[in-house]
C-alpha positions in Angstrom: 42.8 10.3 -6.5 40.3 12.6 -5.5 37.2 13.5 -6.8 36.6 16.2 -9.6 34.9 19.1 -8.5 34.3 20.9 -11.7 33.6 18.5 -14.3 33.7 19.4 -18.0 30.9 17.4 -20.0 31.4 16.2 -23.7 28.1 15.1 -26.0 29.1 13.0 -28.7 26.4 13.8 -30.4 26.2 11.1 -33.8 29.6 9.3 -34.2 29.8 6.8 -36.9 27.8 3.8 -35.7 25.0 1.8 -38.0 22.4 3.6 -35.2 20.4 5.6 -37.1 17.9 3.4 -37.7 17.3 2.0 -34.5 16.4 5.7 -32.9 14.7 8.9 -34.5 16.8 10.9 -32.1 19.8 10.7 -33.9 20.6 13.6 -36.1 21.9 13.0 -39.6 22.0 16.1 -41.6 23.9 19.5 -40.3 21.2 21.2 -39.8 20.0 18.3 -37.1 23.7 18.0 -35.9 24.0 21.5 -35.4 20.4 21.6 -33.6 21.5 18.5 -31.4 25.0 20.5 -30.5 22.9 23.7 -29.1 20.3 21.4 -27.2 23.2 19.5 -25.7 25.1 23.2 -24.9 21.9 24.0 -23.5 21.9 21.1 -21.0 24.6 21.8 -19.8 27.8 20.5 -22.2 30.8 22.4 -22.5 32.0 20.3 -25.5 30.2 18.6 -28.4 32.2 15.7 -30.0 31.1 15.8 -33.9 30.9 13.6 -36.6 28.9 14.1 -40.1 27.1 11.6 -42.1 25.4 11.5 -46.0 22.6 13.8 -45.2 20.7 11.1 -47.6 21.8 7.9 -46.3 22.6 8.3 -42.5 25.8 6.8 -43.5 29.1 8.1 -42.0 31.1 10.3 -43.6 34.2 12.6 -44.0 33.0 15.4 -46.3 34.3 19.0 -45.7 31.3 20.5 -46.4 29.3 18.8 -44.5 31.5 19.7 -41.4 31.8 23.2 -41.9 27.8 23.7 -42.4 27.5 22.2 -39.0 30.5 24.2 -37.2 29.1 27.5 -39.1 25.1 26.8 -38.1 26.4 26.3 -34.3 28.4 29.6 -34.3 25.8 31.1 -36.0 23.2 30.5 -33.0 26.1 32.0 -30.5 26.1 29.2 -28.9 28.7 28.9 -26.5 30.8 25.8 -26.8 33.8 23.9 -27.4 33.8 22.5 -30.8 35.7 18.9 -31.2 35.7 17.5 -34.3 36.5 13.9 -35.2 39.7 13.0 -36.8 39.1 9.3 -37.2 37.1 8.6 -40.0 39.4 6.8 -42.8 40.9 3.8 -40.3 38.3 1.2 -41.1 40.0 -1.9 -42.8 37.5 -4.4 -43.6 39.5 -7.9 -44.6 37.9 -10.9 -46.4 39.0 -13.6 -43.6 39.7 -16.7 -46.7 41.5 -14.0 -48.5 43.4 -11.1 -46.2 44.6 -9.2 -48.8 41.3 -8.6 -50.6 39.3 -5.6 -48.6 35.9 -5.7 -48.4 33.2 -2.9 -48.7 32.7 -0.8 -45.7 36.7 -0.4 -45.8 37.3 3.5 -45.5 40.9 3.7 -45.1 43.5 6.5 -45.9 46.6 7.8 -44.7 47.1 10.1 -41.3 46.9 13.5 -43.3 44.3 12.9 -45.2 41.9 12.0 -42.1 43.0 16.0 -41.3 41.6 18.3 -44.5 38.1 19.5 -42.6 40.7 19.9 -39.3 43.0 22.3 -41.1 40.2 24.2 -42.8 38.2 24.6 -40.0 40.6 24.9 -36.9 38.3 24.0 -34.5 39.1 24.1 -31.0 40.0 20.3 -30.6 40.0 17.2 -32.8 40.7 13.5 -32.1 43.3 11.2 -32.7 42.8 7.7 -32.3 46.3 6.1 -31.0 46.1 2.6 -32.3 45.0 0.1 -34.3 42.4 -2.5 -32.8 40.2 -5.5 -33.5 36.9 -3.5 -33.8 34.1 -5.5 -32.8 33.4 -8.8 -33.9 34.1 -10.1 -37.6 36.9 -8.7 -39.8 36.1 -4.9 -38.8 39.7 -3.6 -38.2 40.5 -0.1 -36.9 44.0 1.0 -38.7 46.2 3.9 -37.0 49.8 2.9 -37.2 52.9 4.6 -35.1 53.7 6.3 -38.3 50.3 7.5 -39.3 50.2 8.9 -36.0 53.7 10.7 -35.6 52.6 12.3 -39.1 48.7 12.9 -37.8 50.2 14.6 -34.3 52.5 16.3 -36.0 49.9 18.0 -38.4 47.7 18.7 -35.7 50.5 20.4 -33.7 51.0 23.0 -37.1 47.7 23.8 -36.8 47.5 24.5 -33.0 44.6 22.1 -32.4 44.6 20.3 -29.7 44.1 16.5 -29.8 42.5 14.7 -27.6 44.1 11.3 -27.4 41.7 8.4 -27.9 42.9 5.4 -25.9 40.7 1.7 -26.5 43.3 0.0 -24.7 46.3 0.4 -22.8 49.2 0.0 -25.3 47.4 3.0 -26.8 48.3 4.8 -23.9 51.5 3.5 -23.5 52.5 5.1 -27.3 50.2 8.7 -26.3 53.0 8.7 -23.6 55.6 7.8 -26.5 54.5 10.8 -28.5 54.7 13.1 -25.8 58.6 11.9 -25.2 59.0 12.9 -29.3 57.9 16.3 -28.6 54.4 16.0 -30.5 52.1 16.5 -28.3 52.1 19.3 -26.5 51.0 20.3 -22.6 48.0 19.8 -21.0 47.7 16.3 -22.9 43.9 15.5 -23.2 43.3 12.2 -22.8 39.4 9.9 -23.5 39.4 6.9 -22.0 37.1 4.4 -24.4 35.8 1.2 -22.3 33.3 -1.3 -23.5 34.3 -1.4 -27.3 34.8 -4.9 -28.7 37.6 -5.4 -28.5 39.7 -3.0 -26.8 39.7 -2.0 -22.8 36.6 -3.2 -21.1 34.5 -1.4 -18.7 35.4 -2.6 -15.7 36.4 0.2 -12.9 40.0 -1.6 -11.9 41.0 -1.2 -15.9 40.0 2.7 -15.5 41.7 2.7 -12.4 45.1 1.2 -14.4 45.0 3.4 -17.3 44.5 6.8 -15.1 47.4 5.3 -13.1 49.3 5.3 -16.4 48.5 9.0 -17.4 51.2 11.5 -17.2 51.3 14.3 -14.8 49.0 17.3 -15.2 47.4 15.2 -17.9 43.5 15.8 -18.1 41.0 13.4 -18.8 37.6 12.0 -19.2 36.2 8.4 -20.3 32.7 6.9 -21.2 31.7 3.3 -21.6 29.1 2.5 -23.9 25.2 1.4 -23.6 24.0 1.1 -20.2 27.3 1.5 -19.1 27.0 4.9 -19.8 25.8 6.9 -16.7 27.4 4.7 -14.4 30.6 5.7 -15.8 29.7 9.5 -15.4 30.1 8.5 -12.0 33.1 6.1 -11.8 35.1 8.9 -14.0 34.3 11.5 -11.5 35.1 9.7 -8.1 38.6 9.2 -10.2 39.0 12.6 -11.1 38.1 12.9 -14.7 35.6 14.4 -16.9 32.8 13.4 -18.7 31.3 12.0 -22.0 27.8 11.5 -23.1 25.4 11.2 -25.9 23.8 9.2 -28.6 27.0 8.2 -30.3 27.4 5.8 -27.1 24.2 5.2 -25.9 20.7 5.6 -27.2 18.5 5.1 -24.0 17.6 7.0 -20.9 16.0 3.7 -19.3 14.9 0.1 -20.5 13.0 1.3 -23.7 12.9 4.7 -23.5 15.1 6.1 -26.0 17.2 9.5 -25.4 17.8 12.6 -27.2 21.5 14.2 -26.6 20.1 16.8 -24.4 18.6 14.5 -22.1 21.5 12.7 -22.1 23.3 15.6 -21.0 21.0 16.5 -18.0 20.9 13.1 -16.5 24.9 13.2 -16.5 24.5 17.2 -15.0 22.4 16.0 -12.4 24.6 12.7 -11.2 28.0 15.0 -11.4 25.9 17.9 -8.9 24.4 14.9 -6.7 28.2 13.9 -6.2 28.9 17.0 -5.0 30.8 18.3 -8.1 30.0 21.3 -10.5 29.5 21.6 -14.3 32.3 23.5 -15.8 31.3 26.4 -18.3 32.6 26.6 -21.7 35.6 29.1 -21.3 36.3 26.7 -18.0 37.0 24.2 -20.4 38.7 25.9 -22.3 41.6 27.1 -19.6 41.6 23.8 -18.4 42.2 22.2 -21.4 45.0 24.7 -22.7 42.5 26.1 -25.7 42.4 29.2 -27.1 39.9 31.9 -25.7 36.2 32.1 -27.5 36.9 34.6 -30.2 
C-alpha cells in the first residue's frame, strides 16, 4: 500500500480517561476545550476529536450543554475545522466479579439513541461509533455496544447525515463495520479509526495494523493511533500504510520522558514527522472532500 501523501491530522483533545490529574494540560471546562481545539487547528489539525467533562469535577460526561458551549466558542473564533464529536459515552458496564448481575459505580450505560441527543442537536460534521463491545482494561471495566445498539446508532446517524467514523479496538469490530455497510447503513466513503494499544482489544504491533487495513473495504478511508509512547511512532507506521492520523492528550500526555504535552504540541511534532516523510498536511475543506462531508458553511 503506498504511502499517504496528504495526511489529514485528528487531536483528540480530552477523551474520557481518569487523566486530569496527572497533567495541567488537559482542558476540562468548554472554555479550555474550545481553547485547546483552536491551538490544535492552529498546529496544523484538520479535525479535533471532542469529548466534555463536569467543568467541576474533571469527570467525563455526556451533557448537551456542555457540548454545544464548546462547538459554539470554536465557531465563534472562525476557526477552521472539522468538528467530530464523541458518540460513545453511555457503554461503560462496570460488573461486581462475586456478583455479575449487580453493577458497580462508574457504570454509565444506556441504549444506542440515547448516546446520540448532543449529535442530533448539534449536527456536527462527524461523530463516532464504537462497533463492539470489549474487555476494557484490566478489572471488570466492560465496554457495551451490541449489533443491535449499533444497527439502531448507524441508523440514527445516517437520518441526520453525520458521518461516523467507525471505531474498531479489534478486528471482529471490523468484521461487523463491514456487516453494516452490507445492511445499507453506512454510507460511502466509510471512515474508519484504527485503536491499538487498549487493554484489551488490538495491540499495537505494525503486522495487526497491517491485517486490519488488509480488511478494510475499498475506497474506505482511514487513520489509527496507539496510545502512550506509542503515539508518534504510529503517526509514522499509519502513514507508510496509507492512512491518516490521530493525536493528542486523550492518548498520550508527553512529548518526551517527563516532559508533558499540550495538544498543540502534540500536533506539531506529528506535522513535522508526516512532512519529514515526504507527505503534506491536509487543510480543513481537504478533509472535508476526502472524507465525503459537507462544505464549511
Amino acid at each position: 500500500m503506498p504511502v499517504n501523501q496528504d495526511v489529514i491530522i485528528t487531536c483528540a483533545l480530552t477523551g474520557a480517561g481518569d487523566t486530569v490529574g496527572r497533567s495541567p494540560h488537559v482542558p476540562v471546562t468548554p472554555e479550555q476545550i474550545a481553547a485547546s481545539a483552536v491551538e490544535a487547528a492552529g498546529a496544523g489539525a484538520a479535525v479535533v476529536h471532542i469529548h466534555v467533562r463536569e467543568p467541576e469535577t474533571g469527570a467525563p460526561s455526556r451533557d448537551p450543554r456542555l457540548y454545544r458551549e464548546v462547538v459554539e466558542r470554536i465557531r465563534e473564533t472562525g476557526t477552521d475545522v472539522v468538528i467530530n464529536l464523541t458518540a460513545g459515552m453511555g457503554g461503560d458496564l462496570v460488573i461486581d466479579p462475586e456478583a455479575p448481575l449487580r453493577q458497580l459505580p462508574g457504570t454509565d450505560l444506556v441504549s444506542g439513541l440515547d448516546r446520540l441527543p448532543h449529535v442530533e442537536e448539534l449536527l456536527p460534521d462527524i461523530c463516532t461509533l464504537d462497533c463492539g463491545s470489549l474487555n476494557f482494561g484490566d478489572g471488570s471495566n466492560l465496554y457495551v455496544s451490541t449489533p443491535d445498539m449499533l444497527r439502531t446508532g448507524a441508523k440514527r446517524i445516517q437520518e441526520l447525515g453525520v458521518r461516523p467514523e467507525l471505531e474498531i479496538f479489534d478486528t471482529g469490530q471490523l468484521w461487523f463495520a463491514q456487516q453494516l455497510l452490507t445492511e445499507g447503513l453506512l454510507d460511502d466513503p466509510t471512515v474508519f479509526q484504527l485503536c491499538m494499544g487498549i487493554p484489551w482489544g488490538a495491540p499495537a504491533d505494525p503486522g495487526v495494523l497491517q491485517s486490519m487495513v488488509n480488511m478494510l473495504p475499498q475506497n474506505a478511508q482511514w487513520a489509527s493511533f496507539a496510545l502512550g509512547r506509542m503515539q508518534m511512532p504510529w503517526v509514522a507506521q499509519s502513514i507508510l500504510l496509507g492512512g491518516h492520523v490521530r493525536v493528542g492528550l486523550e492518548d498520550n500526555l508527553y512529548l518526551g520522558k517527563g516532559v508533558k504535552a499540550t495538544n498543540g504540541q502534540l500536533v506539531e511534532r506529528a506535522v513535522r514527522i508526516t512532512e519529514s516523510l515526504g507527505s503534506r498536511v491536509a487543510t480543513p475543506d481537504e478533509a472535508r472532500e476526502k472524507l465525503g462531508l459537507r462544505p464549511r458553511t
